[in-house]
Backbone as a ProteinNet text record, in pm:
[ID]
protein_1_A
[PRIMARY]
XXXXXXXXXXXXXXXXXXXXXXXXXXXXXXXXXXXXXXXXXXXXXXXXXXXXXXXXXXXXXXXXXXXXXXXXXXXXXXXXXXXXXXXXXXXXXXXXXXXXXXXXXXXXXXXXXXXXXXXXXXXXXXXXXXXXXXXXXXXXXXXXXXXXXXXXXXXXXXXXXXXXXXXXXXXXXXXXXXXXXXXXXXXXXXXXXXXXXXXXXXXXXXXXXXXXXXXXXXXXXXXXXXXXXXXXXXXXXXXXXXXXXXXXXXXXXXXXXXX
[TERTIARY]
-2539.2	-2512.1	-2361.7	-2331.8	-2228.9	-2184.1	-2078.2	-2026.5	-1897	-1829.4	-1712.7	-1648.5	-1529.7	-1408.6	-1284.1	-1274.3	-1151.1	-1075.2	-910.9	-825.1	-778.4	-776.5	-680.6	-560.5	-443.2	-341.7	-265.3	-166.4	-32.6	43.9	71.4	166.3	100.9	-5.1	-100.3	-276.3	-333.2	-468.1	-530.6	-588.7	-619.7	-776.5	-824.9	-965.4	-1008.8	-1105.1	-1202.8	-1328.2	-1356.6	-1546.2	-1563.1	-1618.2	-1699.4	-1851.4	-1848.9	-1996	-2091.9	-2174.1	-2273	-2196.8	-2078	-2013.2	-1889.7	-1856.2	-1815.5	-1709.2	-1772.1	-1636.3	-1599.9	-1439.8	-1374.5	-1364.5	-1436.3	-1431	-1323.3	-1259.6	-1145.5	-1104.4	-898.2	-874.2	-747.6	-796.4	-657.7	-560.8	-426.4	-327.8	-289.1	-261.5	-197.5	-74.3	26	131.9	139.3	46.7	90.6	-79.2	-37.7	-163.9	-270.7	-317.6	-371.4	-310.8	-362.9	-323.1	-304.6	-289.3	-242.6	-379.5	-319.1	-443.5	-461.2	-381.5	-409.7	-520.4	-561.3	-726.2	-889.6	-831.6	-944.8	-860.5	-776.8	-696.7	-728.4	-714	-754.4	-902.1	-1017.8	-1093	-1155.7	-1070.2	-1065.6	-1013.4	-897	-878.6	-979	-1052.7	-1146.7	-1257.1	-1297.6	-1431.1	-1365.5	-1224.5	-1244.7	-1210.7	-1144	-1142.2	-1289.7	-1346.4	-1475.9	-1594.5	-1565.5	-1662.5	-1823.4	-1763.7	-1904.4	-1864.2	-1970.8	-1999.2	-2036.1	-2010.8	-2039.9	-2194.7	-2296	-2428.5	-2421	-2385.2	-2351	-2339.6	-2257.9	-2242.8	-2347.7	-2367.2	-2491.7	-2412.2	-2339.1	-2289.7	-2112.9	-2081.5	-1966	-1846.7	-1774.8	-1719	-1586.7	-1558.7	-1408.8	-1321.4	-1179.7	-1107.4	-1000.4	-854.8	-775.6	-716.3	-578.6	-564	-613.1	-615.2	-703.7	-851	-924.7	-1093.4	-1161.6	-1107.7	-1189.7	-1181.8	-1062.5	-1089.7	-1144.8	-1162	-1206	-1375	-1444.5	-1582.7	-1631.4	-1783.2	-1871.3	-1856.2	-1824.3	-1820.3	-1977.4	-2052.1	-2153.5	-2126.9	-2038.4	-1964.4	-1804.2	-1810.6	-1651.2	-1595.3	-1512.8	-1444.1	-1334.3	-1276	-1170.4	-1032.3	-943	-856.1	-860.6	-879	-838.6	-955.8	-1069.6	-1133.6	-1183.2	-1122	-1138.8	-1021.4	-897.8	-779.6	-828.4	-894.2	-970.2	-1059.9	-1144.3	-1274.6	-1211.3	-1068.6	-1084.2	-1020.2	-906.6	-791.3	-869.5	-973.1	-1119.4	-1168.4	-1229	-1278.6	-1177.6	-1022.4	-932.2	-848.4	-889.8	-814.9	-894.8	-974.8	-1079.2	-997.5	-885.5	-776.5	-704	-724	-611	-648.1	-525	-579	-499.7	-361.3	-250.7	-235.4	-248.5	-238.6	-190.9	-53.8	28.4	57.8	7.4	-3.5	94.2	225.1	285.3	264	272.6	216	298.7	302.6	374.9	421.9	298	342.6	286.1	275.2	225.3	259.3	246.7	279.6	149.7	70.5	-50.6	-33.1	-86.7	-94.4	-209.2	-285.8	-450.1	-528.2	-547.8	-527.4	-741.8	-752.7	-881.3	-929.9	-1100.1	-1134	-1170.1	-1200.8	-1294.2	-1352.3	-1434.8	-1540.3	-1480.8	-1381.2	-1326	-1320.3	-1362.4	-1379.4	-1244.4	-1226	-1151.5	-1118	-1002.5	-976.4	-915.7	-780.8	-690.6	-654.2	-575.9	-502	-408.8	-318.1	-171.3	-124.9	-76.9	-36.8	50.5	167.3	211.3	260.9	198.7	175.3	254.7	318.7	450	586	572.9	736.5	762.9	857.3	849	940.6	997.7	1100.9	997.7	1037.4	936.7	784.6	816.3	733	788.3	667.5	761	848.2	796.9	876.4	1034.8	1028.6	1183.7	1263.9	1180.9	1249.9	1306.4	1172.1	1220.4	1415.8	1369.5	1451.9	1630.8	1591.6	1735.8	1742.7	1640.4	1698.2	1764.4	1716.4	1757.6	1938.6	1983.1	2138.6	2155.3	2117.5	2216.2	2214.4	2180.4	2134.7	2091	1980.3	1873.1	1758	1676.1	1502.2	1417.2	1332.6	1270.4	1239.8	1215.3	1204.6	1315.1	1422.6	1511.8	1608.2	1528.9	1581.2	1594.8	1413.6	1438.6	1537	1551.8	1682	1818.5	1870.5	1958.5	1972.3	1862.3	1863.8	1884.8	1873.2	1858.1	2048.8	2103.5	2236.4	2335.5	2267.7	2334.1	2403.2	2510.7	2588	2616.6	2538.2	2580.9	2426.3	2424.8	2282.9	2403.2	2398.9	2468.6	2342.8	2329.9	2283.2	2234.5	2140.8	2082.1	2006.8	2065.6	2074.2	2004.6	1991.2	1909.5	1760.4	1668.7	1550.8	1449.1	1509.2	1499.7	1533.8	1456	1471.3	1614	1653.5	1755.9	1864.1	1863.8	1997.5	2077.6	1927.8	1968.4	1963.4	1988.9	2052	2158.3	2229.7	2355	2433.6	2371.7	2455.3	2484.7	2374.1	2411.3	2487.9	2496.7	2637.7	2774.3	2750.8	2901.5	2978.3	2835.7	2861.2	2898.7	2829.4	2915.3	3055.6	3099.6	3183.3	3284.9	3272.2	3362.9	3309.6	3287.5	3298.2	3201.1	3108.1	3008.3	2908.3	2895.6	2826.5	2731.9	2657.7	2520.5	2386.3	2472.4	2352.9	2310.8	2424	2412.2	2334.1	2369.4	2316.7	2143.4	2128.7	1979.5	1913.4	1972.3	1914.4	1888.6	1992.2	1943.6	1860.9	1839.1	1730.2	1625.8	1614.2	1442.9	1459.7	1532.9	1504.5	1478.9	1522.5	1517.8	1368.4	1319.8	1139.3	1069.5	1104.3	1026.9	1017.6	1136	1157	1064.4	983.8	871.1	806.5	720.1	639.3	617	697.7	694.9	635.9	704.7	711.3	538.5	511.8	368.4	271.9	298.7	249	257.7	345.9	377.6	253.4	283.3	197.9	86.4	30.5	-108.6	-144.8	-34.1	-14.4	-21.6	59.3	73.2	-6.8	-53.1	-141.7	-159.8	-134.1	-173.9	-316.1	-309.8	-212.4	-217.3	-74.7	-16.5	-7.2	-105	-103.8	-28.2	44.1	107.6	10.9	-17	-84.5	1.7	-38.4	37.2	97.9	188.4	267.2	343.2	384.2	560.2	546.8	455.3	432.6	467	457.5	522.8	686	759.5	902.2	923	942	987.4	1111.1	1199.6	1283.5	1264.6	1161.4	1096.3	1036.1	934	836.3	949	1037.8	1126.4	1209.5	1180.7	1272	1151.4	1005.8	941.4	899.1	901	888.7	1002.6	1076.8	1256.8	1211.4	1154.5	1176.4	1054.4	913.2	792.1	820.6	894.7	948.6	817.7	797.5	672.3	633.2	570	526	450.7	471.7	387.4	288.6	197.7	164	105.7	182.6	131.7	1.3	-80.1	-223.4	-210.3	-273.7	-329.7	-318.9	-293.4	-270.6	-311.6	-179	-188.5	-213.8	-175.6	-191.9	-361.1	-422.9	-616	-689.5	-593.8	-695.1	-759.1	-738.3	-826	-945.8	-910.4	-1025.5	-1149.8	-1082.1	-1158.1	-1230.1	-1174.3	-1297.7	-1357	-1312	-1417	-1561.1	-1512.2	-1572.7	-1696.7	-1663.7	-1735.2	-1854.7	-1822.1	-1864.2	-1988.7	-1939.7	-2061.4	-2143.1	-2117.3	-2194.6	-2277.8	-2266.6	-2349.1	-2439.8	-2421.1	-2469.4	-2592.7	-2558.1	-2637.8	-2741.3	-2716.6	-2853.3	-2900	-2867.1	-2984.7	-3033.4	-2989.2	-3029.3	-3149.6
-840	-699	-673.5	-568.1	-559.2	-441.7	-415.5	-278.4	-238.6	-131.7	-76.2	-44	-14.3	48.1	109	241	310.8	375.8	322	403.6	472.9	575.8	651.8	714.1	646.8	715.3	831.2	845.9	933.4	877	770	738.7	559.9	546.3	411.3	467.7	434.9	421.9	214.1	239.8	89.3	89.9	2	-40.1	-207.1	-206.7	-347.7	-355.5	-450.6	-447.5	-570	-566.6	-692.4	-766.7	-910.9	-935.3	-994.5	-883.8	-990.3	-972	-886.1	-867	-995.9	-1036.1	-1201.6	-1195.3	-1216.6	-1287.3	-1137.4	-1135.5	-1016.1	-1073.7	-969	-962.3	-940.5	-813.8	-729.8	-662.4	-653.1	-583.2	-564	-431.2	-349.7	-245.8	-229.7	-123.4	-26.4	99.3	152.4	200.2	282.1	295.4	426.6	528.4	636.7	652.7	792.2	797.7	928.2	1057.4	1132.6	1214.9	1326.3	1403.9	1396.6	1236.6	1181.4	1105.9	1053.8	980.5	802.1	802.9	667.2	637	701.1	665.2	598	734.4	662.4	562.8	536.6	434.3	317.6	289.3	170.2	147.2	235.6	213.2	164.8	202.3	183	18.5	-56.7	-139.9	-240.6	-216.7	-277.1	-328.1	-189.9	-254.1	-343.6	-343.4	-427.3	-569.5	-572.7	-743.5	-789.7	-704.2	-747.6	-786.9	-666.8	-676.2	-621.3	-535.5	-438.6	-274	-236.7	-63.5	-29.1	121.2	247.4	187.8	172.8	95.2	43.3	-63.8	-217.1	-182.5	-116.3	-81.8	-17.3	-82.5	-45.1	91.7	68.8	162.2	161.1	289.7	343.3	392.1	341.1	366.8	414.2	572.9	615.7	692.5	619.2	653.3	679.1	716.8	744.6	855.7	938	1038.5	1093.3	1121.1	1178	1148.5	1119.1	1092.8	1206.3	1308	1409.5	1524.1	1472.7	1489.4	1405.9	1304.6	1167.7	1218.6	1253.1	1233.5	1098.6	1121.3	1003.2	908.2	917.4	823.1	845.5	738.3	770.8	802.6	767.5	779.7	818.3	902.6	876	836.8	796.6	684.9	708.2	736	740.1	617.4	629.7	490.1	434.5	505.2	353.4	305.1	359.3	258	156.4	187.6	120.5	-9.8	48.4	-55.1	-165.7	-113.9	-179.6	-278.1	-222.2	-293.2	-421	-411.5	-493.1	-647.4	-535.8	-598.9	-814.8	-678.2	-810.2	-900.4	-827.8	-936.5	-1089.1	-1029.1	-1128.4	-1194.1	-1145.4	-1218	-1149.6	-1236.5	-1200.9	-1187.9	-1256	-1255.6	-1109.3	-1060.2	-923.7	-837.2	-826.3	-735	-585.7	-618.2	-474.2	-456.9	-342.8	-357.7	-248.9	-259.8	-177.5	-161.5	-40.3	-12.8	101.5	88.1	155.2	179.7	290.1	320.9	432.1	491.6	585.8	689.3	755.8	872.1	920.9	794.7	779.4	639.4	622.4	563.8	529.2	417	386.1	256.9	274.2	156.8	150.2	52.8	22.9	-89.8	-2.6	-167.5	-190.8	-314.3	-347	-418	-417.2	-538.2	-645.1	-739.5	-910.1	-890.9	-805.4	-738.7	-654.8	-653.7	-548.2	-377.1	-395.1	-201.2	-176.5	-5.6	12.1	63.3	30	112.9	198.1	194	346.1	315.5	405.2	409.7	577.5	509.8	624.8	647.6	777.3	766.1	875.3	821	1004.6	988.9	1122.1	1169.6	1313.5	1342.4	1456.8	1464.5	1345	1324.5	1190.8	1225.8	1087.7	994.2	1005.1	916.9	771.2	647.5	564.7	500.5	567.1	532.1	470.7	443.1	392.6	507.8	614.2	738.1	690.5	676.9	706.7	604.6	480.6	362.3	391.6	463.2	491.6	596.4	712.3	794.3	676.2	579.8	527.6	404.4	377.8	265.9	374.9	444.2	571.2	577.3	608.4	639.2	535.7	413.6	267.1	214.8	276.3	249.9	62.9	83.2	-49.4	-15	-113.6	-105.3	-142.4	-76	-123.3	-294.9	-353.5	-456.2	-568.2	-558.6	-616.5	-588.4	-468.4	-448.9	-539	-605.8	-722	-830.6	-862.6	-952.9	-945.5	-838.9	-731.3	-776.8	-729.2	-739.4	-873.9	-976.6	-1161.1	-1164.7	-1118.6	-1129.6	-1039.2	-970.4	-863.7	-965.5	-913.1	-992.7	-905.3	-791.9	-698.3	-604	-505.1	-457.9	-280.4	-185.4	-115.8	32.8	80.2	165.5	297.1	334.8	470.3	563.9	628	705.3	796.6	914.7	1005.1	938	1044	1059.3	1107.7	1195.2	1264.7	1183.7	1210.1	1136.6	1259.2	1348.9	1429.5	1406.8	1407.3	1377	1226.7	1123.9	990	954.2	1020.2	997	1091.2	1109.5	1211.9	1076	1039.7	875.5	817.2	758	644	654	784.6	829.1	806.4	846.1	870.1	767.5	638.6	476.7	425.8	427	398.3	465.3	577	622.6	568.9	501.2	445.7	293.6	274.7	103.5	6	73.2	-23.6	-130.4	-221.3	-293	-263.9	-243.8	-175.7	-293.5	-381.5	-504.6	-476.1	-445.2	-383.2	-261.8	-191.3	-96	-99.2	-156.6	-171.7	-233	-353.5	-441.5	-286.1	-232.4	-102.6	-12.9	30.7	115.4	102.2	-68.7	-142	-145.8	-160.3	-139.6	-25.1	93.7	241.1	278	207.6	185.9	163	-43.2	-95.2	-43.5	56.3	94.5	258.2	311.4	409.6	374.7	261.8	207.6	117.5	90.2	-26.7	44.8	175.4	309.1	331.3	317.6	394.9	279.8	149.3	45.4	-3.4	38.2	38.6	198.5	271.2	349.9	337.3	231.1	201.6	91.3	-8.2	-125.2	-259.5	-295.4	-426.5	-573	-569	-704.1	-795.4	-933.1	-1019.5	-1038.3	-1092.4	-1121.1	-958.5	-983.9	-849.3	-852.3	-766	-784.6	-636.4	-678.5	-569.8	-569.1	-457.7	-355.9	-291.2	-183.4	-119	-187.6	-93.2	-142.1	-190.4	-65.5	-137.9	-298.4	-344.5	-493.3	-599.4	-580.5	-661.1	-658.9	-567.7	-606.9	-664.6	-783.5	-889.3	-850.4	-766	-715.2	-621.2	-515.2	-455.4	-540.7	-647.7	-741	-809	-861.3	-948.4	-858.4	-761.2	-643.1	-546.3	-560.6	-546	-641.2	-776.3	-900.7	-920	-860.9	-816.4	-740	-619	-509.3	-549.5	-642.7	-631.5	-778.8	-840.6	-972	-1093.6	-1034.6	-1161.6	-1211.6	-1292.2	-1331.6	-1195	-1191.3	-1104.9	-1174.2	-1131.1	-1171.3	-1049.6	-1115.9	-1012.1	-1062.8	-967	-929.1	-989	-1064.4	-1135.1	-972.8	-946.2	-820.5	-726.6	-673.8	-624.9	-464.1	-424.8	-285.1	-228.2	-360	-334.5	-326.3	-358.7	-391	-270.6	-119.7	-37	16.2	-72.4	-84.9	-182.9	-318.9	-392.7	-351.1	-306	-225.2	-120.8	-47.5	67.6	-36.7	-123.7	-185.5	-274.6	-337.4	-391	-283.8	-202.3	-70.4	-17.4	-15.9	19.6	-49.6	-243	-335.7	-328.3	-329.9	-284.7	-126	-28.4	79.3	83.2	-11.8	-77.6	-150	-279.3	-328.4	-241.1	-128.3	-69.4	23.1	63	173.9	85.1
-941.3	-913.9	-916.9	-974.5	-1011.8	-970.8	-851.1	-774.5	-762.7	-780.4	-867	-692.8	-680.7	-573.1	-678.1	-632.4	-709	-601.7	-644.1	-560.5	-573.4	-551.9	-672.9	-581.3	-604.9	-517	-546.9	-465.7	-561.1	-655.7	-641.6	-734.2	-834.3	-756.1	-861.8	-877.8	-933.8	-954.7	-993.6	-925.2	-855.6	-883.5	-975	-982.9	-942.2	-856.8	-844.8	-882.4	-976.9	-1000.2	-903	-861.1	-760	-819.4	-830.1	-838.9	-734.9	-707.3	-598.1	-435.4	-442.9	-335.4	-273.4	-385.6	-355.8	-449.5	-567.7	-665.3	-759.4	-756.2	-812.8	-987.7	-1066.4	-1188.9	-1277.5	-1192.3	-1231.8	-1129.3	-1161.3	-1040.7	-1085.8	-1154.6	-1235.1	-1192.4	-1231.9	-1134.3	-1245.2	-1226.4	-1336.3	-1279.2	-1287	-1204.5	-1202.9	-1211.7	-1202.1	-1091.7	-1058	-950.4	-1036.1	-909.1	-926.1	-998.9	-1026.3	-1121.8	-1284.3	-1317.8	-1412.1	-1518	-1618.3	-1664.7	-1584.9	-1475.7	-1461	-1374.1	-1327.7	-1343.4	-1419.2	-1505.5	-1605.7	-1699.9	-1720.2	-1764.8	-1704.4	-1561.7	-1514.7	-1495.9	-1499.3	-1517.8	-1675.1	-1788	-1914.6	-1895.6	-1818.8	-1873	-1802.9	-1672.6	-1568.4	-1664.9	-1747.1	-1818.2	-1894.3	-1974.5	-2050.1	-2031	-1946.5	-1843.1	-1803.3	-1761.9	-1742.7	-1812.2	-1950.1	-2051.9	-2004.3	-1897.4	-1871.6	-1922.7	-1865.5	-1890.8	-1778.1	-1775.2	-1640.9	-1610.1	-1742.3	-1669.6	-1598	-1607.9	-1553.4	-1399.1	-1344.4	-1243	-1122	-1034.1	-959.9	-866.3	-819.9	-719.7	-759.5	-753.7	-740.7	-584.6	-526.1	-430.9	-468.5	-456.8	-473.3	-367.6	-297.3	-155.7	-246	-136.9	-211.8	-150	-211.2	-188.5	-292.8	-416.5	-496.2	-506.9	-439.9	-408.7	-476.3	-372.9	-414.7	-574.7	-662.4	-735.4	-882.4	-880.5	-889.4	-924.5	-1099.6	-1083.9	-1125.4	-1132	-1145.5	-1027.4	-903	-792.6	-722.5	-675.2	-562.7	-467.6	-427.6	-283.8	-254.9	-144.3	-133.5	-8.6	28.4	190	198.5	315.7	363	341.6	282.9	251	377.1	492.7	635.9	639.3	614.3	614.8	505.5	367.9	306.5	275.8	333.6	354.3	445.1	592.3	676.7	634.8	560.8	482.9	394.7	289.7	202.7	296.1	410.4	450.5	532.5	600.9	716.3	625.8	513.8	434.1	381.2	353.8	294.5	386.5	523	625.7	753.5	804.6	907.9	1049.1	1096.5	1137.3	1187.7	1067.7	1099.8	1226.7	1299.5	1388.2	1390.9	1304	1274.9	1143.3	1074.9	910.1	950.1	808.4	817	639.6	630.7	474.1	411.6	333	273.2	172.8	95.9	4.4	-38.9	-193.5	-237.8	-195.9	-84.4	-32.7	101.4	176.6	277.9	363.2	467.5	544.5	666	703	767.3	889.1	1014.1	1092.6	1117.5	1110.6	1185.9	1265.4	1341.4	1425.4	1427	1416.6	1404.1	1511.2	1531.7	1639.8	1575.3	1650.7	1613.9	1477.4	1487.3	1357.6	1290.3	1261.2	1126.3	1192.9	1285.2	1296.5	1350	1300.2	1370.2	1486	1552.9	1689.6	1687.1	1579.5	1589.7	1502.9	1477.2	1296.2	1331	1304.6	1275	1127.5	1121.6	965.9	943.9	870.2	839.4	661.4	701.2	529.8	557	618.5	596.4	536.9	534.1	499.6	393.6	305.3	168.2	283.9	405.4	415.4	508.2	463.3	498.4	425.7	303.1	187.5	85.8	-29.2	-183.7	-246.7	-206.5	-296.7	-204.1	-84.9	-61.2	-79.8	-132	-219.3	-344	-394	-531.9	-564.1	-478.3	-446.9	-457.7	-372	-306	-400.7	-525.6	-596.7	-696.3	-754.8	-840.6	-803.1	-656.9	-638.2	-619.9	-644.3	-603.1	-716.7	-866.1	-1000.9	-973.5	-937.3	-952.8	-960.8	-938	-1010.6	-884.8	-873.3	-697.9	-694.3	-827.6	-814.9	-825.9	-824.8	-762.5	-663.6	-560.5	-420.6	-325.2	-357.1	-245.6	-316.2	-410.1	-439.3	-400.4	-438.4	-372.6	-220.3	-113.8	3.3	61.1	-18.1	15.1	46.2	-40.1	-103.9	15.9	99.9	156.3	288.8	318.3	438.2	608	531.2	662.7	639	702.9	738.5	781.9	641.1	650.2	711.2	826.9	888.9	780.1	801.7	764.7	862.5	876.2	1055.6	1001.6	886.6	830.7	861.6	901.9	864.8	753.2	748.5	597.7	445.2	398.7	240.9	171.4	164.9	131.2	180.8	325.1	386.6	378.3	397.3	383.3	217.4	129	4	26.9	65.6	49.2	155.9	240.8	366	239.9	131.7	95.2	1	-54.7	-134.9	-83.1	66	140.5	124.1	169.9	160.7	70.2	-46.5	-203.1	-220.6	-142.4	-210	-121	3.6	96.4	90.1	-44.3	-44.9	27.5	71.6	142	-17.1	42.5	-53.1	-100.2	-207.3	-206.5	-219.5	-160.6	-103.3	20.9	107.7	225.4	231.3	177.9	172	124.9	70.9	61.3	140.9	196.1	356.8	442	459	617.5	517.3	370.2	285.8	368.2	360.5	375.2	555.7	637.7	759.2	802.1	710.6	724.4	705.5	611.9	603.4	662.1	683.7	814.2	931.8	1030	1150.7	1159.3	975.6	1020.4	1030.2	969.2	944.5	1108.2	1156.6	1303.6	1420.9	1371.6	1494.5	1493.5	1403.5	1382	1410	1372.7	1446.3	1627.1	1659.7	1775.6	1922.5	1822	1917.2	1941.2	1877.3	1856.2	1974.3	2003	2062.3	1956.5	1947.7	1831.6	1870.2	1807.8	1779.8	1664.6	1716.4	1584.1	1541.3	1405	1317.1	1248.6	1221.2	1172.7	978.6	904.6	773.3	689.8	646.1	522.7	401	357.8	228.3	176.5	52.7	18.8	-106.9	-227.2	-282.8	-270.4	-138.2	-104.8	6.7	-30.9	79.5	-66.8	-148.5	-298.1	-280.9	-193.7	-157.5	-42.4	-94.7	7.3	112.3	70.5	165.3	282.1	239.8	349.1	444.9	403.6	435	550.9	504.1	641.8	724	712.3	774.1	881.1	848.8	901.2	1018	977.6	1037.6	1150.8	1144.4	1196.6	1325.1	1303.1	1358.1	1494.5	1400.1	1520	1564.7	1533.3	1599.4	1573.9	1471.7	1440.8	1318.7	1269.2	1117.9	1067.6	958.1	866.8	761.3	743.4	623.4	526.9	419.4	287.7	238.4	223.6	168.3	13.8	-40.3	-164.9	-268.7	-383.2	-409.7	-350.5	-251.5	-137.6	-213.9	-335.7	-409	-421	-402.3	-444.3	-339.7	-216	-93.8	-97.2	-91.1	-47.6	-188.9	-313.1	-405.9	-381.4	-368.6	-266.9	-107.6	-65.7	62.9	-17.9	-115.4	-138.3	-230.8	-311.8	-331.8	-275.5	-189.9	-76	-12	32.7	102.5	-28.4	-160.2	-238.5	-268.8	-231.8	-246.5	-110.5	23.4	65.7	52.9	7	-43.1	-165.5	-238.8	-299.4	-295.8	-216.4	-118.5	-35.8	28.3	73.3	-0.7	-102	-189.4	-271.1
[MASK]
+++++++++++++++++++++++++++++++++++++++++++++++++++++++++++++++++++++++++++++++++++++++++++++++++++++++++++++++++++++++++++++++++++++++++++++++++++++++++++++++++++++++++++++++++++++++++++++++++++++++++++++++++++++++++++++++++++++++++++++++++++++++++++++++++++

């Protein structure tokens, strides 16, 4: 049996086929989100890693911020609980998941059994997401993927006191323009991240083991800056970008056996 999970974010579209609820077939990213063609794009490249068809598929599960515009799904789920869903299955362990993501920001704290107890999130503001990475590799002319390199190299931990994604690119101008390093400057970027992301973990009450999701959990500089801030090990999620394809996934494999 063969059961599908689609994510469809703001800024990625994320497919998992699952077989039998066990072994992952395919588990494709595209880099653009809703609105866009990367949707059916990653579902275009899913079948073809897999070498199935829309038949093939017993059940459909689609979360996300674009869900609801997302057709052909059987179902649709909330991303915490499908971040939840993939996070238990790949680490039974987790008890704080903390999921960054393009344009959002998530804490969830789970019990013994995967459920959840609370979950915080803010989705008002780009500052504390991948967008406000993106934003601040853009004025430090680098590539998000050699931020965390960047950040290894840094000797000082240069402050970003803005909250705001507008104001705190106009700081890190001030900073370039008064000579601060922009190694430095990217070490306090990624603490400027980790410390929304901690905040929102924190109101919840923090508990181990503590797992990072999300795209932005692929930058290792946030990742030890997060690890910084909650004073504890982290661990990054096995492609931490699919986990909430993988729970939607999961979720339609049971949907399936009882259907």
């Amino acid at each position: 049996m063969y059961t599908m999970g689609v994510d469809v974010g703001s800024a990625s579209s994320k497919v998992v086929i699952l077989k039998d609820g066990k072994e992952v077939v395919a588990a494709e990213v595209v880099q653009v989100g809703t609105g866009s063609s990367g949707p059916q794009r990653a579902l275009e490249q899913a079948y073809k890693v897999s070498g199935l068809t829309r038949e093939d598929i017993s059940y459909l599960v689609v979360t996300g911020y674009g869900r609801f515009a997302f057709e052909g799904a059987d179902k649709q789920i909330s991303e915490i609980s499908c971040h939840a869903k993939g996070i238990y299955h790949l680490i039974p362990t987790a008890r704080t998941i903390i999921d960054i993501g393009g344009q959002d920001a998530k804490a969830i704290r789970l019990d013994s059994k995967g459920g959840i107890r609370q979950f915080f999130m803010n989705d008002k503001c780009a500052a504390g997401t991948g967008r406000f990475l993106e934003v601040m590799a853009r004025v430090l002319e680098t590539t998000l993927d050699q931020m965390a390199e960047l950040d290894a190299q840094a000797t000082d931990t240069a402050p970003i006191s803005s909250t705001c994604t507008v104001f705190a690119e106009s700081e890190v101008i001030s900073q370039l323009s008064n000579g601060e390093s922009r190694n430095n400057i990217i070490k306090g970027v990624h603490l400027s991240v980790a410390s929304r992301a901690c905040g929102l973990a924190y109101r919840g009450g923090l508990e181990k083991d503590v797992v990072m999701t999300g795209g932005v959990a692929q930058n290792a500089g946030v990742v030890r800056a997060v690890a910084s801030v909650l004073k504890t090990d982290v661990i990054v999620a096995p492609n931490p970008q699919t986990t909430g394809a993988l729970g939607a996934a999961l979720f339609a494999y049971e949907a399936a056996q009882k259907k």
